[in-house]
C-alpha positions in Angstrom: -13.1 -10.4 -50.1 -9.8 -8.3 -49.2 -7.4 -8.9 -51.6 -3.8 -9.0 -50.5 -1.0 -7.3 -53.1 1.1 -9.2 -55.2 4.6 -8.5 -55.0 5.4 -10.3 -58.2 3.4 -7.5 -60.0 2.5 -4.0 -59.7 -0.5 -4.1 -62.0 -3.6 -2.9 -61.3 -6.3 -5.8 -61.1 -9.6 -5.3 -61.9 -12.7 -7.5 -61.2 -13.7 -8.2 -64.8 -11.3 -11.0 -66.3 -10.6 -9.3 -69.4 -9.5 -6.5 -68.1 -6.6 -8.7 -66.2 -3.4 -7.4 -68.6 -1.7 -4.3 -69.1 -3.5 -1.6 -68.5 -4.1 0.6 -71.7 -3.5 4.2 -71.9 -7.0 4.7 -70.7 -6.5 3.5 -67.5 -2.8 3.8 -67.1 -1.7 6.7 -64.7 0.6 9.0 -67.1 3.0 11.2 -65.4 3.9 12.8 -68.5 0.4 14.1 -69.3 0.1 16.0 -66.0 0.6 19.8 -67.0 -0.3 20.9 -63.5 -1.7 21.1 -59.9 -5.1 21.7 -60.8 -8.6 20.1 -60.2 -8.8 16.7 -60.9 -11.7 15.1 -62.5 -10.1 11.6 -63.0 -11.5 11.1 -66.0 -10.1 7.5 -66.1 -12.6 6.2 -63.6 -15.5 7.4 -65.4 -14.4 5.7 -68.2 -13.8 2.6 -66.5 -17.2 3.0 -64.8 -18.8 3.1 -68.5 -16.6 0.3 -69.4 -18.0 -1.7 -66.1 -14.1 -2.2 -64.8 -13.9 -1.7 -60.9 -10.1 -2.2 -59.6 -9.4 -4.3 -56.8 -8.5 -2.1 -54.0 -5.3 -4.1 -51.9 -4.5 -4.2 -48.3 -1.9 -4.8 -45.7 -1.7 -7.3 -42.9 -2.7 -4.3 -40.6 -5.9 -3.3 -42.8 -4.6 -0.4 -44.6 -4.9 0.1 -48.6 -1.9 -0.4 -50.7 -1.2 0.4 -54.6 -2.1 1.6 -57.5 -6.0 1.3 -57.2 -6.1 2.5 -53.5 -4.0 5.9 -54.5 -6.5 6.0 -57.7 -9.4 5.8 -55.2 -8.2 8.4 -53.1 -8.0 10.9 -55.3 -11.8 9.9 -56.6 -13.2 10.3 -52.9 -11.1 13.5 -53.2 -13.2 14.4 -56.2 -16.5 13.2 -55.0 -15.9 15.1 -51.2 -15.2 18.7 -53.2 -17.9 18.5 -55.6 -20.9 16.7 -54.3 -20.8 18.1 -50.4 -22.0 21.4 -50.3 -19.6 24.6 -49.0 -21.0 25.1 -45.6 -19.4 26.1 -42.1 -20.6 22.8 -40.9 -19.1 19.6 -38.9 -19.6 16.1 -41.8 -21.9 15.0 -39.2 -24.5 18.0 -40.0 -24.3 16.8 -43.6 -27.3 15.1 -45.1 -27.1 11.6 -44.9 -28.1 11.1 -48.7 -25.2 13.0 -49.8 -23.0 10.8 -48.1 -24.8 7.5 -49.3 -24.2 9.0 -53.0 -20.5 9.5 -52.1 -20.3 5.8 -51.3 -22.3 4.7 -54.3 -20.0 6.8 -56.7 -17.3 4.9 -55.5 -18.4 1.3 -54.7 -19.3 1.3 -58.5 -15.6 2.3 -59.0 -13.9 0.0 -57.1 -13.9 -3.3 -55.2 -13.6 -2.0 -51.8 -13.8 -5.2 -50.2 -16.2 -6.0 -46.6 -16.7 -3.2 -44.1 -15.0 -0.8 -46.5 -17.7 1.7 -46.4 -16.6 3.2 -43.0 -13.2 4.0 -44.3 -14.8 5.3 -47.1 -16.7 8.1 -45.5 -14.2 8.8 -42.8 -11.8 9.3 -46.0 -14.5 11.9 -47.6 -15.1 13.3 -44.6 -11.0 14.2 -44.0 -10.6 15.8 -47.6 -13.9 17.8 -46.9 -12.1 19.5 -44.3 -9.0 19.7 -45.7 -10.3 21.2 -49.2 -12.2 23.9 -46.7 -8.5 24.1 -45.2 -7.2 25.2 -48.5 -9.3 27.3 -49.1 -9.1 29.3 -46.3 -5.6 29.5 -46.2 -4.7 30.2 -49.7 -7.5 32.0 -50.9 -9.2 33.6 -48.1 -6.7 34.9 -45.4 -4.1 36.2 -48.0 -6.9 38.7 -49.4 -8.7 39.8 -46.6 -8.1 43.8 -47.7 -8.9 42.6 -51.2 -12.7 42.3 -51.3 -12.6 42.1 -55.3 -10.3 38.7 -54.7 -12.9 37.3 -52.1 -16.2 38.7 -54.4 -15.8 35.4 -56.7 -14.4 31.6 -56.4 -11.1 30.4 -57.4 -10.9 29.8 -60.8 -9.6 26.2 -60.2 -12.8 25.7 -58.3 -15.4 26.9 -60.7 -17.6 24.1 -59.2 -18.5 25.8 -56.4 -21.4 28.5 -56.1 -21.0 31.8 -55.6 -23.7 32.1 -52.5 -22.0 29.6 -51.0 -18.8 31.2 -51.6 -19.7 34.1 -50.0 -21.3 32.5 -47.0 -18.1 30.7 -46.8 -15.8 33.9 -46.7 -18.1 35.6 -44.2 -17.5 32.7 -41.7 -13.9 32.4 -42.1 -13.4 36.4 -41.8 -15.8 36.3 -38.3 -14.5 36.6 -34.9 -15.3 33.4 -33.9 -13.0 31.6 -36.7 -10.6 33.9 -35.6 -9.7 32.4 -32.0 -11.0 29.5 -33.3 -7.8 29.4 -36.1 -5.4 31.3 -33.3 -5.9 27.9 -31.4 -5.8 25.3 -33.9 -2.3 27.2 -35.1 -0.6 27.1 -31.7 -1.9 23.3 -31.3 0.3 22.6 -34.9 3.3 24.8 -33.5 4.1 21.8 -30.8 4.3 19.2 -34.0 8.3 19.2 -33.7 8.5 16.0 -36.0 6.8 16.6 -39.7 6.7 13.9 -42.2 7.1 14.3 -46.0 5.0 11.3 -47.0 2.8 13.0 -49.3 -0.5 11.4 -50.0 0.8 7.7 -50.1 1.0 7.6 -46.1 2.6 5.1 -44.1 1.3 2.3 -45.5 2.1 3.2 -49.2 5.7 3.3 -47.8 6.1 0.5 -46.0 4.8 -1.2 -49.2 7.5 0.3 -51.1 10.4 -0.7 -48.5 9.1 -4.2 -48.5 10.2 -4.2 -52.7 12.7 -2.9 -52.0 14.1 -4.4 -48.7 12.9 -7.9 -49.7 13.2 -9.9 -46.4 14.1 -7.2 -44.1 11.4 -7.2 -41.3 10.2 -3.0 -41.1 9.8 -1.8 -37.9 8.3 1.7 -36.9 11.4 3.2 -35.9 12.6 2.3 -39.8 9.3 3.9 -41.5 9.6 7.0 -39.3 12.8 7.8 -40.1 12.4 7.2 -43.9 8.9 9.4 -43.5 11.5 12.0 -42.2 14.0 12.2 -45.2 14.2 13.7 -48.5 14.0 12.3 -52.1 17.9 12.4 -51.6 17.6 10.6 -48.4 18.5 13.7 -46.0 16.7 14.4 -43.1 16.7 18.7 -43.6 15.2 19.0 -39.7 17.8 19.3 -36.9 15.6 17.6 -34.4 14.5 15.2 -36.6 18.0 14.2 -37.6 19.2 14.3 -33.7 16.2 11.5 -33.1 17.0 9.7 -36.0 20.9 9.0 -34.6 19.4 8.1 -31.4 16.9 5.4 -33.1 20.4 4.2 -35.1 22.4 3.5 -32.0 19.1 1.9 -30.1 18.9 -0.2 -33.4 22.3 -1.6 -33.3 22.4 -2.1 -29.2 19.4 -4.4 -30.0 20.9 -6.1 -32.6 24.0 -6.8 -30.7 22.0 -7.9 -27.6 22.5 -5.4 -25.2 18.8 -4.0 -25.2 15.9 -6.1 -25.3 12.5 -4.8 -26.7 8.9 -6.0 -26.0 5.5 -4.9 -26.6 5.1 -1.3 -27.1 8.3 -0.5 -25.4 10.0 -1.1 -28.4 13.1 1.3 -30.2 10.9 4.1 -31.6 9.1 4.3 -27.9 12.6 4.4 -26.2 13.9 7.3 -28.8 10.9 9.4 -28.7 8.9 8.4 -25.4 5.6 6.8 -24.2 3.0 6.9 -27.0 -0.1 9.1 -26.5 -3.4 7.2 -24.9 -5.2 5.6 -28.4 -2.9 6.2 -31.0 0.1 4.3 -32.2 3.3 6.7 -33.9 4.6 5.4 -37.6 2.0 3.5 -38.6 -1.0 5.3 -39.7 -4.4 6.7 -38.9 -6.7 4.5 -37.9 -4.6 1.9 -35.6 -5.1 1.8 -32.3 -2.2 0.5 -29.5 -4.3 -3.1 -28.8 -4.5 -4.2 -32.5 -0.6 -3.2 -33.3 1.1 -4.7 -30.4 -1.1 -7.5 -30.2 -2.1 -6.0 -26.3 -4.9 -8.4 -24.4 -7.7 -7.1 -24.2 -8.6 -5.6 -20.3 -10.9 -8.3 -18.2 -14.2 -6.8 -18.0 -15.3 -7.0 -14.0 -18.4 -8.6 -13.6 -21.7 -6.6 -11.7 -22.0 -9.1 -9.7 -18.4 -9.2 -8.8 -18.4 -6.0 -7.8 -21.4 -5.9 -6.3 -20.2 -8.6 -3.7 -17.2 -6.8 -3.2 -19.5 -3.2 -2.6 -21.3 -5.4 0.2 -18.1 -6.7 1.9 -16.6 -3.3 1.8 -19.9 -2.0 3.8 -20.6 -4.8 6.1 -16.8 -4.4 7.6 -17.7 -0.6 7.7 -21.2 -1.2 9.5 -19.1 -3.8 11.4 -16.6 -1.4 12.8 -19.5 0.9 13.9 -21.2 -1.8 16.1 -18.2 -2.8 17.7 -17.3 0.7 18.8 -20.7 1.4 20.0 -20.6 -1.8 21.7 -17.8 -1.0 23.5 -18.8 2.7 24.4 -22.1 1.2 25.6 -20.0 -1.4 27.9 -17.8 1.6 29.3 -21.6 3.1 30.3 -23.2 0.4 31.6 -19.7 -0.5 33.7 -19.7 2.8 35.4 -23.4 2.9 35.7 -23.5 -0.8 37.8 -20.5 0.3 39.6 -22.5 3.4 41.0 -25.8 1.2 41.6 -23.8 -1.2 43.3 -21.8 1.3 45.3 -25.4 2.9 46.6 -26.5 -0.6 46.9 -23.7 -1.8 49.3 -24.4 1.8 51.3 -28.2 1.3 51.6 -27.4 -2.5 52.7 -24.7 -1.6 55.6 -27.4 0.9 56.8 -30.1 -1.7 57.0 -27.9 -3.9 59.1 -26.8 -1.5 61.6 -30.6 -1.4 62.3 -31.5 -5.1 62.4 -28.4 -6.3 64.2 -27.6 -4.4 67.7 -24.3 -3.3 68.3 -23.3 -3.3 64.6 -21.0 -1.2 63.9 -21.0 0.0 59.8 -17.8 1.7 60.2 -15.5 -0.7 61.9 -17.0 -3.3 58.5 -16.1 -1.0 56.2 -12.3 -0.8 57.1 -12.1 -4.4 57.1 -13.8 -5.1 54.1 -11.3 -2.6 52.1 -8.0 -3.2 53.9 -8.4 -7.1 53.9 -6.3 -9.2 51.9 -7.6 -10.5 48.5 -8.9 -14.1 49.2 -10.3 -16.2 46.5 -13.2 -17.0 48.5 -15.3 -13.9 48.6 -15.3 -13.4 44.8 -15.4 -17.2 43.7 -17.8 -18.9 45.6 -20.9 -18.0 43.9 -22.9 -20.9 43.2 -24.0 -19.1 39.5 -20.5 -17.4 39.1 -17.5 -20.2 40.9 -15.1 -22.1 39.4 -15.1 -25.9 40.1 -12.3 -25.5 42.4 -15.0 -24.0 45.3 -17.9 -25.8 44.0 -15.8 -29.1 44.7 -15.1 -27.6 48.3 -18.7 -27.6 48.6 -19.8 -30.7 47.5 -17.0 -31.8 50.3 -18.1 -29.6 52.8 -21.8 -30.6 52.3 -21.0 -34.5 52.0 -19.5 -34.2 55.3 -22.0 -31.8 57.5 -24.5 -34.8 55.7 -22.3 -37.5 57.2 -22.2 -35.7 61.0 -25.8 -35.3 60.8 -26.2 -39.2 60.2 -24.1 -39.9 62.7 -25.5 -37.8 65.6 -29.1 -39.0 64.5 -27.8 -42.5 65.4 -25.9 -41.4 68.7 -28.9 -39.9 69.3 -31.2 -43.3 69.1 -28.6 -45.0 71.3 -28.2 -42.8 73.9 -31.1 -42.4 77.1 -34.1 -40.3 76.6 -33.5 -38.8 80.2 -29.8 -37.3 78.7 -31.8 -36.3 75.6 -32.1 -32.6 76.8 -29.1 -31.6 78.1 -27.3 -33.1 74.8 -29.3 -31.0 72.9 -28.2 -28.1 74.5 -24.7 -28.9 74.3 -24.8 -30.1 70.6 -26.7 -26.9 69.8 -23.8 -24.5 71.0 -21.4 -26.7 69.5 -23.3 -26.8 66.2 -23.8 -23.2 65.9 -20.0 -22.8 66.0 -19.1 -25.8 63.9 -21.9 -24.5 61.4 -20.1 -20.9 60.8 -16.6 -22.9 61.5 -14.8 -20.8 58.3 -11.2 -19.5 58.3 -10.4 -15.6 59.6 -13.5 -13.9 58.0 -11.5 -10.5 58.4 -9.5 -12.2 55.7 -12.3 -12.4 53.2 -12.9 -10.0 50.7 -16.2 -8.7 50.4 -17.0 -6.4 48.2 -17.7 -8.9 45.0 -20.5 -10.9 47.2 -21.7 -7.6 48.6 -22.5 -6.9 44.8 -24.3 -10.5 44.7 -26.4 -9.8 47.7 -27.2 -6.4 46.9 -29.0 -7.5 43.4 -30.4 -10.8 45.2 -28.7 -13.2 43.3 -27.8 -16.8 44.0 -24.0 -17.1 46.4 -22.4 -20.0 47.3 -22.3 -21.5 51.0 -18.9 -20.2 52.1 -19.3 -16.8 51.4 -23.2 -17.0 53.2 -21.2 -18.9 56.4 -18.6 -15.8 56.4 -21.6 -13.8 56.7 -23.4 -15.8 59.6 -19.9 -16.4 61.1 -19.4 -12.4 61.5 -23.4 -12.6 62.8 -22.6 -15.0 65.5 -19.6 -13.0 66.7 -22.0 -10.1 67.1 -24.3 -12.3 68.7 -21.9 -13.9 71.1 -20.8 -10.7 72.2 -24.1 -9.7 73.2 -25.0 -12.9 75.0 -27.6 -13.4 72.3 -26.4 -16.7 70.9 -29.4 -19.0 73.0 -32.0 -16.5 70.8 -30.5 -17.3 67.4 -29.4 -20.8 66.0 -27.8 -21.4 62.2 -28.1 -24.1 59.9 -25.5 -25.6 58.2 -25.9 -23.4 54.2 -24.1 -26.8 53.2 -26.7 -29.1 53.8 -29.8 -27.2 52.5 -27.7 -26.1 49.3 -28.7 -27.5 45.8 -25.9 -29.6 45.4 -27.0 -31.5 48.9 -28.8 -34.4 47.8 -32.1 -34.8 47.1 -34.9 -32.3 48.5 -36.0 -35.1 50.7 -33.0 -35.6 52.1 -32.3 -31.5 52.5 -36.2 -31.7 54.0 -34.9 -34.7 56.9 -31.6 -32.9 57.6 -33.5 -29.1 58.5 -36.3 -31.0 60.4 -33.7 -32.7 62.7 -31.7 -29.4 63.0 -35.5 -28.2 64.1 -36.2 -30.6 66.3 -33.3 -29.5 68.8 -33.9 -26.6 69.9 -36.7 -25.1 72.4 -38.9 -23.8 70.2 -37.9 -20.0 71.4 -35.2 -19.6 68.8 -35.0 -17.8 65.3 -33.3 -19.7 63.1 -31.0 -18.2 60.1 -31.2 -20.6 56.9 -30.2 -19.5 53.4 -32.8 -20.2 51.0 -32.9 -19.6 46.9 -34.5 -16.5 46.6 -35.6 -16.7 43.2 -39.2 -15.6 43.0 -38.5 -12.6 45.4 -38.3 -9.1 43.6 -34.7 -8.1 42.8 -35.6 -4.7 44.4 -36.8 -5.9 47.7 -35.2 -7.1 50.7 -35.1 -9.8 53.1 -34.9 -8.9 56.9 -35.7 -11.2 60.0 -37.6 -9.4 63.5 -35.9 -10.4 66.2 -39.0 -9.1 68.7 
């Protein structure tokens, strides 16, 4: 257990009972029998070792060790770090671990040290290991290097330590390497602008102090560094230091009076002096870090899988991007490339009809076919492509050629078998033109179902009449009309009726004429090869 001070008392307690009263001269800490700055052997915890009396070592509500028994245990790890580790130019890591377990044991059978107090033990020895080879060097080595007779033996107030090792010691710190190595660590202590005169007692041996005598006064780290800062007279001798300490004085009053508000680790001592350094925490000690003195949250730790899911969004919107962009520079491509197809296409068409249709003229269709006005027609009346605007024309247009054919088949039944021939005659010239009977096809625009036709695909009835209307014009001016007849693309398109009833209405458009004509009927030219074409011999 760590055991907390008691204010009420500044004895020393100690884990045996008896030993609970006023310490005896034996283990009282006399100032008056000091006679000097020497090497300490504390002989007072050896005897209280033999006696079997280990002092409860206190703490503070941040961890760190208080009173008498703490500064008493110290100055034993002191002891224990200068006499037991040997004099080598070596880090305390390099050091045997068995020397540092006899450390620990020496002074665990000292002291109550409390749970997890063997840590601070060892990082204690370890700090006055390199401090004692700090002291020597600078006040023992460095002053004499011209005096080899000074360096040939140890201090006499270290009589402890061997003379090989000495030596070995001396040669290290009068190398070149120590040299820089000493040239840096100097410059490094140069920026310190703010030095404490705290002594051995630290921070936390003067807080302790303050709090007896500043009973319910709360101690902030602005008040310990400035007290850190002053003299036994309570000056502050430093100009800088002083300067800082006026500033932390008027902060201190504004925030009493209101005016400035303090939270976290922006508190008065940060304000005065500025941000703390990354891991460390100014006034309080060694040994605190920033999250355990300003009570900071501790960071929420991102899950893998968190940000692995956020890894794989991040790429997929990346890979996303790139598909789109080569989708759309593959659509620019394949756009110009149809366009070309479909311009040789329309070319290679207009030249097969100049050959199959005398007197066709490809370069008076051309002109009209570019210079005509746009009409929805031509690039709406696909039967795979329209909108239901045109394919409701259609159905209109093919429920009534399917209502004239009924009624001529009737007229037909009535009327004499002898008038039966020249009818048919007349109805077949009037039926040709009625067939093709579409508005001005100059004013069609043609080159959307020119595209259809050329790659074979399915087009709607109007834009196929257009095209027989222009064929019968031709025809008519040639005085071919009586070698050609049409059928009505309404009434044989897939939205007229049944195929029986399709099958009736091109057998009776058959059955007038003289058996001598060539007949021009649409038809769904779904299994024919996209690359072939479709011509008609007129021979």
């Amino acid at each position: 257990m760590v055991a907390t001070q008691d204010k009420s008392s500044k004895k020393m307690k100690f884990a045996s009972s008896s030993a609970e009263t006023e310490p005896t001269s034996q283990t009282t800490i006399s100032d008056d029998s000091k006679t000097g700055r020497g090497m300490s052997t504390m002989p007072r915890v050896v005897k209280r070792k033999l006696q079997k009396l280990r002092p409860i070592v206190e703490y503070n509500k941040r961890g760190k060790g208080i009173g008498q028994a703490h500064s008493e245990m110290q100055s034993y790890i002191g002891v224990l770090a200068c006499s037991r580790v040997p004099l080598v130019d070596k880090k305390w890591s390099e050091i045997p671990k068995d020397i540092k377990e006899k450390i620990w044991e020496a002074v665990d059978m000292a002291f109550v040290v409390g749970q997890g107090g063997k840590n601070s033990v060892l990082s204690s020895a370890a700090k006055k290991w390199k401090d004692f080879k700090s002291t020597l060097t600078r006040h023992y080595i460095l002053p004499y290097t011209n005096d080899k007779e000074k360096l040939s033996q140890p201090p006499e107030t270290y009589k402890f330590i061997e003379k090989a090792q000495w030596d070995a010691f001396v040669a290290s710190r009068l190398s070149k390497d120590f040299e820089s190595v000493h040239s840096q660590h100097a410059q490094i202590r140069e920026k310190l602008e703010y030095n404490h005169r705290l002594s051995r007692k630290g921070y936390a041996g003067l807080e302790d102090e303050l709090e007896e005598t500043m009973p319910g006064v709360e101690i902030d780290r602005s008040t310990l560094w400035k007290r850190a800062r002053q003299d036994k007279h309570g000056n502050i001798p430093d100009p800088k230091v002083a300067e800082k300490a006026k500033i932390i004085d008027e902060l201190q009053k504004q925030v009493s009076e209101g005016k400035v508000s303090v939270y976290g680790s922006n508190d008065v001592l940060t304000m005065a002096l500025g941000p703390e350094h990354p891991g460390r925490v100014r006034a309080v000690g060694s040994g605190i870090s920033p999250r355990q003195y300003f009570n900071l949250p501790k960071p929420q730790r991102v899950s893998f899988d968190y940000r692995l899911k956020d890894s794989l969004r991040v790429l997929l919107q990346e890979e996303t991007k790139k598909m789109e962009a080569k989708a759309r520079e593959e659509a620019l491509r394949m756009e110009a490339r149809t366009k070309q197809l479909v311009e040789a296409e329309r070319e290679h068409f207009l030249s097969q009809l100049s050959q199959l249709i005398p007197n066709f003229d490809p370069s008076m269709l051309k002109p009209r076919i570019s210079q005509s006005p746009k009409n929805p027609m031509s690039d709406k009346a696909s039967c795979s492509g329209g909108d239901g605007k045109h394919q409701e024309e259609e159905k209109k247009d093919t429920a009534k050629n399917g209502k004239h054919q009924e009624d001529e088949e009737k007229e037909e039944e009535k009327k004499e078998e002898e008038k039966e021939e020249e009818k048919e005659k007349e109805d077949e010239e009037k039926h040709d033109d009625k067939v093709i009977e579409v508005g001005d096809y100059l004013n069609v625009e043609a080159p959307s179902s020119l595209k259809t036709l050329c790659r074979m695909e399915e087009i709607g009835a109007t834009v196929v009449a257009v095209y027989m209307r222009y064929l019968h014009d031709v025809l008519k001016k040639a005085n071919m009309t009586s070698m050609v007849g049409f059928i009505d693309p309404a009434t044989v398109s897939a939205n007229s009726g049944t195929i029986a009833d399709r099958s009736r209405l091109v057998a009776g458009r058959l059955q007038k004429t003289d058996g001598e004509q060539i007949f021009m009927m649409p038809y769904n030219p779904g299994l024919v090869s996209l690359t072939g074409f479709c011509f008609y011999d007129f021979q």
